[in-house]
N, C-alpha and C positions, 0 to 999 in steps of 0.2 A: 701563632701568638708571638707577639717581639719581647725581647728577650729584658726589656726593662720592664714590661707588664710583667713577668713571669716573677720579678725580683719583687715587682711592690706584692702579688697574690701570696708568696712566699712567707717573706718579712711579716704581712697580717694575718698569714694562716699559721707561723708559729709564734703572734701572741697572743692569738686565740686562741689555740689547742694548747692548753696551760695543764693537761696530765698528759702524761705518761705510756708509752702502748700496755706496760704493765698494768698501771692503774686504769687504762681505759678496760683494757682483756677483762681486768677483775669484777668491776662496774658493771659493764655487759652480762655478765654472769648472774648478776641478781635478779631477784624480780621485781623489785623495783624500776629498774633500765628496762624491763620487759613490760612495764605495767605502762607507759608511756609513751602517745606517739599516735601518729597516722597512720591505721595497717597501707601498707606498699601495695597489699592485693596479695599475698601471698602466707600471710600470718605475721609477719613480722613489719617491724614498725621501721618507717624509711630515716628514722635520727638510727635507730638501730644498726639500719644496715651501715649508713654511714658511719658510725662506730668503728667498723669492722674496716672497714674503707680507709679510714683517717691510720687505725695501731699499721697498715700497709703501705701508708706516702712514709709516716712518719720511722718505717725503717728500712725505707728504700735511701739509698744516696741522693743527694741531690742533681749531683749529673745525671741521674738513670732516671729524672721523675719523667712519664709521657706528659702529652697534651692533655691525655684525659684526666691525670692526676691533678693539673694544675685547675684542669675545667672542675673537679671535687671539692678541691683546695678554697676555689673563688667562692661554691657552694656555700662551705662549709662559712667561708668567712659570712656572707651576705646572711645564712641563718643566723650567726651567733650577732650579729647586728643588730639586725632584726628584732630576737629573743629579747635580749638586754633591755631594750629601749622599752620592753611590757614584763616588766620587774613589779613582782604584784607589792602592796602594802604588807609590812610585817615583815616575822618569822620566817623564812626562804628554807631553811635548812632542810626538814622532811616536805619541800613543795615539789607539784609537777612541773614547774615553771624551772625549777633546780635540775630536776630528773631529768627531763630533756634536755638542757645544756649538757646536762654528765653525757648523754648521747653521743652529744655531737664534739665532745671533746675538752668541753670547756666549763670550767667547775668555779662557778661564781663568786663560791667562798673560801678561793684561793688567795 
C-alpha cells in the first residue's frame, strides 16, 4: 500500500471514528451494541468485533499501524459511508441504524 493511500485511509478513518477508545470500550459493553449486527458466525456481531479492532488502531501510534490496520481502517471507512447514505426517517437516537454506527465507531449524533 503507497504511502499517500495510507494518509488519505487515515485522515477519513479519523473523521469517521468520531468517539473515543474510551467511549467506544463503554458502548461495546452494553446491550444495546450487542443487540446489533450480522452474527460473524461465532456469536458476536462483526460491527462488534470491529469495535474492538478500531479502540486498537486508534491507540496504536501511527508509525506502528500494520497493513492490516490500514486494510480495517479502509473497512471501517467504506461501512460508515455506506451506513450514512441509509439514515432512516425520524427519531435516530434509540435506532439500529445508530447502534451500529456506535459499533463501528461513529456516533451520528455527534
Amino acid at each position: 500500500m503507497k504511502e499517500e493511500e495510507k494518509e488519505e485511509i487515515y485522515d477519513e478513518f479519523y473523521d469517521n471514528v468520531n468517539m473515543t477508545p474510551s467511549e467506544l470500550e463503554d458502548w461495546l459493553d452494553t446491550e444495546k451494541s450487542k443487540s446489533v449486527g450480522q452474527d460473524s458466525g461465532d456469536g458476536e456481531a462483526i460491527g462488534h468485533k470491529s469495535g474492538r479492532k478500531i479502540i486498537k488502531i486508534k491507540r496504536t501510534k501511527k508509525d506502528e499501524l500494520t497493513d492490516s490496520n490500514y486494510e480495517h481502517m479502509q473497512k471501517v471507512n467504506s461501512y460508515v459511508a455506506r451506513h450514512k447514505a441509509q439514515k432512516p426517517d425520524g427519531d435516530v437516537k434509540e435506532s439500529d441504524w445508530r447502534y451500529s454506527l456506535k459499533n463501528w465507531g461513529h456516533d451520528p449524533l455527534k
